[in-house]
Each structure stands twice: as structure tokens, then as C-alpha cells.
N, C-alpha and C positions, 0 to 999 in steps of 0.2 A: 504494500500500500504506500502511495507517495503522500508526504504532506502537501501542501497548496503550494509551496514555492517549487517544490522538487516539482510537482505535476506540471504547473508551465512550464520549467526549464524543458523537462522529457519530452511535450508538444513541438518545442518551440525547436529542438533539436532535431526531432525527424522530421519536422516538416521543411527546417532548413537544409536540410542534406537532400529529402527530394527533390523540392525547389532548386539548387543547383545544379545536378545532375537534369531537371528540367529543363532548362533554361539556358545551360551550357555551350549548345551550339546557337541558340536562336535567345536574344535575350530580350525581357519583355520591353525595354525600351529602350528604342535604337536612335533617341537623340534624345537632346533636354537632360537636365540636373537631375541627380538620385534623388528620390525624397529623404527627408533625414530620417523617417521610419520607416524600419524596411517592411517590402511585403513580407517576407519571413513571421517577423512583429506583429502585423495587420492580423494574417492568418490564423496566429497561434491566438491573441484578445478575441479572435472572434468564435475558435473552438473552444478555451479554454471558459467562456460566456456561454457557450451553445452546451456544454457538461452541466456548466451550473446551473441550468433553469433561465439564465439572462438571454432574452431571444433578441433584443431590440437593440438597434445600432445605438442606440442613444445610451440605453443602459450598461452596456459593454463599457462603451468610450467612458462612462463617469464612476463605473466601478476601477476602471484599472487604471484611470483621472487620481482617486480618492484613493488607493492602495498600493499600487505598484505602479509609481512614477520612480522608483529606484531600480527597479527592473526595464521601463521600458522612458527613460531621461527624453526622450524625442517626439514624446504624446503630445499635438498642438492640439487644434481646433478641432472642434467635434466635424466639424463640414468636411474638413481634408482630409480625416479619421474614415469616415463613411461616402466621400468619390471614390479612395482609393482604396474601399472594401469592394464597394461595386466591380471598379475597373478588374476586377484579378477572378471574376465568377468562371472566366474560361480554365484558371491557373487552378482552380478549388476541382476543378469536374477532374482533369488528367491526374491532377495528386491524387484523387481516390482512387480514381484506376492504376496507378501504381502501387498504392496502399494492398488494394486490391489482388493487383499481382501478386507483391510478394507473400501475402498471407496464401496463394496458392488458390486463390475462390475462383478465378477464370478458368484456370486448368480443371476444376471440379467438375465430376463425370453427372452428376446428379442437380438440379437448380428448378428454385419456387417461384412462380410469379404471380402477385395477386395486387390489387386496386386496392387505394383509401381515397380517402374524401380529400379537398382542402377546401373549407368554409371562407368566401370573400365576406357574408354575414350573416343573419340569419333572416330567413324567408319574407320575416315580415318586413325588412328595408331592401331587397332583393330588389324591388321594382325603383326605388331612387336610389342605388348603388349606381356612383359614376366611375368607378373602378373597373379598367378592362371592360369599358363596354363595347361588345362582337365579340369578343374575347372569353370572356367567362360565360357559363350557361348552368342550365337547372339540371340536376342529375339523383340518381337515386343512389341509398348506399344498402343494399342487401341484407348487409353483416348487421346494420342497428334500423334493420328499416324505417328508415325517414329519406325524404327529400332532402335536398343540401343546394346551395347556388353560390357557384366557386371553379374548381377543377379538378382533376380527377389525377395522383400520382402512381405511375402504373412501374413496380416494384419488381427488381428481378433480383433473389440471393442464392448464393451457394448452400451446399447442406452444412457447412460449419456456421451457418449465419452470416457473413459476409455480400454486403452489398455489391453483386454485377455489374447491375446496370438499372439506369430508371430515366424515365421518361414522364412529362407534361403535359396533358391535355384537356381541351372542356371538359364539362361535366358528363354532355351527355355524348361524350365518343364513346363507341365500343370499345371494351378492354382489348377485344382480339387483334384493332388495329392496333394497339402499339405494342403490338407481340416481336415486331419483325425491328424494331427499335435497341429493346432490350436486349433479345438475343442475337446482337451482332457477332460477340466474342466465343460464345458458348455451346458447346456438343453434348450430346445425349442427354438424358430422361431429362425432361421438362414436365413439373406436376403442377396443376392449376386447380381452379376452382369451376365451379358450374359455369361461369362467365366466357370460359374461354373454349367449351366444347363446342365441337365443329368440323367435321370430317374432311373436305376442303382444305382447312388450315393446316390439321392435323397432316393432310398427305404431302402440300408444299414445303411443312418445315422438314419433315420425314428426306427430303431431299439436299437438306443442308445438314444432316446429320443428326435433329433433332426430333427423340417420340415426346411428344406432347400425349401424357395422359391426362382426364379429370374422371372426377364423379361422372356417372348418367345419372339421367331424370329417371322418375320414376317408372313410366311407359318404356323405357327401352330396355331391352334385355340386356344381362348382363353375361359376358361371354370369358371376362377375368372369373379367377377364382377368390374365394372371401379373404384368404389368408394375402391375397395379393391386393385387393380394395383395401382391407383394415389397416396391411403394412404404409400405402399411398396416404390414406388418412392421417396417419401418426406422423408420417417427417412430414404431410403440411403443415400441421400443426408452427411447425420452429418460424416458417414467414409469418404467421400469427404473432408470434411472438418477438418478432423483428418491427412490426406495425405497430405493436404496444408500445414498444421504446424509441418509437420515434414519435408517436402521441404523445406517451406523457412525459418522458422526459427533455425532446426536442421539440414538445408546441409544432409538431407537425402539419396537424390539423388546421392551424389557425396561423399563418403566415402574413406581419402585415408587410404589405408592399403597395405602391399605387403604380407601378409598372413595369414590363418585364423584367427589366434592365435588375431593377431591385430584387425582384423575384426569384430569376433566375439566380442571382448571386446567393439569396437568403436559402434559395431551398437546397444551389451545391454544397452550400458548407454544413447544413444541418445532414446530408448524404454524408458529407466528408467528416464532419462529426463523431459520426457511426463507426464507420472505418476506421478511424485512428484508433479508437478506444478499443475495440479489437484488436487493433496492431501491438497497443498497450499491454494490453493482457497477454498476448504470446509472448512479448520481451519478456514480462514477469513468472511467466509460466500458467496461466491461467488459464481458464476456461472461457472463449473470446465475447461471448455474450454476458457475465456477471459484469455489468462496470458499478454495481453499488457498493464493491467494494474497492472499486479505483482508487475512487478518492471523496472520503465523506468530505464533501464540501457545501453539500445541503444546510450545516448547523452556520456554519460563517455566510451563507446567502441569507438565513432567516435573521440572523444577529443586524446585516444589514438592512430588511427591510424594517424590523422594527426600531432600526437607528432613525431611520425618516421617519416614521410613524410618530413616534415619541418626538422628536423636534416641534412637529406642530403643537403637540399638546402640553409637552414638559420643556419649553425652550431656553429654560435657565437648566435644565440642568447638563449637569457633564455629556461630552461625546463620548461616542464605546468606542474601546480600544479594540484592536484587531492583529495582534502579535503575528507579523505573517512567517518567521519562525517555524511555527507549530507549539506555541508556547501555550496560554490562556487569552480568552476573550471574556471581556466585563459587560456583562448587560448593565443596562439602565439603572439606576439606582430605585426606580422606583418601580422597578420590576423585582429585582431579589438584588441583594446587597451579598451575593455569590459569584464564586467564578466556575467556569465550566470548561474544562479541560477538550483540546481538539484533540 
């Protein structure tokens, strides 16, 4: 387990060694001054924000503003903070796919693919939403049956958990088109959900090397045997469980942006997010989907929201301390007059 300083350091170190070996022959900019904060820097405030629960460009910038300005001395303006997040959403997508590589998940003989939501709002302001309007559409989500109006992220992982590949689209596109997206990289067993059965698809991917199985409906006969349906059942399951952790602990679902540009950056790094912390876990030896035990850094995010909370109401009293260390942090005095050990 890293404490909070070692956990940036450890981001902030593999993503600059991709980033180089990236960037090596083709460098991301071929005139004009370096910025004084490197994309390296950018990248890592914005995973190391994207672990924590912090989703928002703004909150990223004024947590590592208020914390680790000794770690990162070149933090200006929030505006130059968040252009030059944006500018690098190409640079976020290729680093997972390298993430990706070396964890071995392209090469992976077996890979899941399934759909979630992404809420632009909810239904009742759907109709004066001026966000991505032609752009966004009404769509259904199966899995929690409701309507949703936003777009639809169509998910491809290996059987270690490992994000492949993923793809953007309306709400109300078929899953099946962005089948041939997802799986550019990837050979054999492809398992889905009822969304993507299709005999048609199933025989063109068949030709790239890929069996697409799913479920049938209930009208159709079944020509697999049970032990072979039950086994498909059970490893869908794990992209199940690859869409939970990126709802709740990447705010997946709910991504703000008011246009691609923002979009697409927000949604690769919350991908690349994913990926790293898996990456994490192999360095340490671990099992690539636990990251609750990365790095408890949930107590020092809530220490901080109730440091804002408490200003409005107790504005005499002391600021909380935040040892970034790994030492002690002091809540509010007028919350307990204790400390609580990270």
C-alpha cells in the first residue's frame, strides 16, 4: 500500500516513462516554449484526482493548489491547468493502450464487451439541455431499466479486467455498431450480452478471428450445452464489475463537459485511470482489480470536504492540517478534538 505522497510519485513515474518512450520520435510540440508544467505533471493531478473521487478540472487544480504545491512548484492558473488537460486527450487514449499492452490484456485470448449509460441530465431538463445538441440522444439502459438522455460508453476488457478498448456514442446507437471499434486489436472469444446477438455480426467478426458469443432469448433454442452457458455467465460477470468501478469510483456515469473536446479528454483519463491502477497493482503484486486497497485516500478527501464545509459555518476556527507525510490529520475542533491516524 502507498501512502498519498509515494502514490503520486509511483503515477507520476510510469506515466513519465510512457510519455517519453511516447513521444520520443514525434514530440507533442514541434514549436513554441515548454510549458513550465509538464504534461507528465498534468496527467498524473489528473489520475491521481480521478482515484480520489475529485472528477472536476477545477477541483483537481485547487486540491493539488492547496496540498502539493511542493511537489508540483509550476501549478499556475486554473485556465492553463485545464487547456493543457484538454490539449493531451489524444496522449491519455495511446498511454492506456500501452498500459494496456504491457499488462498483457490485448494479447488476451478471451475479452467482454458491454454498454453503460453517460447521463448529460436527467429526463426532466433533457428537453432545454443545450449540451451537445444533434449530438447527445434519449437511450435506454437495460441493466437499471430507465431511460437516460446523454450517450452511451461501449466497453471492451480483457478477462484479467483490463480495459481494451472503448468507444462513444448516442444514446440511442446500437451496441452492435460499435462492436467493430472496440475490437480492432483483439482475437478470439468475445462474450456479450443480449444486446449484441446477431448472427450476421457474429459471422463477419468470425472472419477477423473473433467468436462472439451471448445469451439467446428465450424463443430460441439452445444448441450450447449448460455447463458451457453457466461457464459464459460467470466470466461476464468481471465487465460487471469493471462498470461498477468506473461508476462509482470514476463518476463515470455523470461526466461534466459542455463539448467534445472536454469530453473526450475527461472520459480518456477516467479509461486511463482504470488502467494505471491495475498497472499499480501488478508492480505490487496484487490482484489488478482491488485498488481499495491502493491507497486509502478516501479519509484525507472527506477531511477535505468537511474542511470547506466547516469554513462556512465555523470561520474562526483553525484550518485542518493534512500531514502529506502519512503522519496525522486534525479534524475541526468542533468536530472531535482527536486525531486520526492515515
Amino acid at each position: 500500500m502507498f501512502s498519498i505522497e509515494e502514490f503520486i510519485i509511483a503515477v507520476f513515474c510510469g506515466v513519465d516513462d510512457q510519455l517519453k518512450a511516447l513521444t520520443q520520435a514525434h514530440p507533442i510540440r514541434s514549436r513554441g516554449f515548454k510549458p513550465r508544467l509538464s504534461d507528465a505533471e498534468v496527467i498524473t493531478m489528473e489520475l491521481v484526482g480521478e482515484y480520489q473521487g475529485i472528477d472536476s478540472d477545477k477541483g483537481i487544480w485547487s486540491y493539488f493548489r492547496q496540498h502539493w504545491m511542493s511537489l508540483f512548484p509550476h501549478l499556475s492558473s486554473r485556465c492553463t491547468f485545464v487547456r493543457q488537460a484538454a490539449n493531451l486527450w489524444q496522449y491519455k487514449h495511446q498511454l492506456q493502450q500501452r498500459f494496456a499492452t504491457q499488462l498483457g490484456a490485448i494479447a488476451d485470448d478471451v475479452h467482454l464487451v458491454d454498454g453503460l449509460p453517460i447521463r448529460l441530465c436527467c429526463l426532466t431538463y433533457a428537453g432545454r439541455c443545450r449540451s451537445f445538441r444533434g449530438e447527445a440522444a434519449y437511450g435506454y439502459c437495460a441493466a437499471k431499466d430507465e431511460k437516460f438522455y446523454g450517450f452511451r460508453g461501449h466497453l471492451c476488457v480483457s478477462l484479467s479486467g483490463v480495459i481494451t478498448g472503448f468507444t462513444l456514442t448516442s444514446a440511442n446507437v446500437d451496441e452492435r455498431e460499435a462492436v467493430w471499434e472496440m475490437t480492432e486489436q483483439v482475437q478470439g472469444l468475445l462474450i456479450g450480452d443480449k444486446g449484441y446477438l446477431s448472427q450476421p455480426l457474429q459471422a463477419q467478426l468470425a472472419q477477423r478471428q473473433i467468436d462472439l458469443q451471448t445469451p439467446l432469448r428465450k424463443n430460441m433454442s439452445e444448441t450450447r450445452s449448460k455447463a458451457v452457458v453457466q461457464q459464459l455467465q460467470t466470466v461476464r460477470r468481471l465487465i460487471e464489475t469493471v462498470n461498477a468501478q468506473l461508476a462509482e469510483r470514476f463518476h463515470f456515469e455523470r461526466i461534466r463537459a459542455r463539448d467534445l473536446w472536454h469530453l473526450t479528454s475527461r472520459v480518456n483519463r477516467k479509461v486511463l485511470a482504470h488502467t494505471l491502477c491495475c498497472w499499480l497493482n501488478r508492480q505490487q503484486g496484487r490482484q489488478l482489480l482491488h485498488f481499495e486497497g491502493l491507497r486509502d485516500v478516501r479519509l484525507i478527501s472527506l477531511l477535505h470536504k468537511l474542511r470547506e464545509r466547516n469554513k462556512k459555518t465555523h470561520p474562526k476556527l483553525p484550518n485542518t492540517t493534512i500531514n502529506s507525510g502519512g503522519g496525522r490529520c486534525f479534524l475541526w475542533k468542533s468536530l472531535s478534538l482527536r486525531s486520526i491516524a492515515v
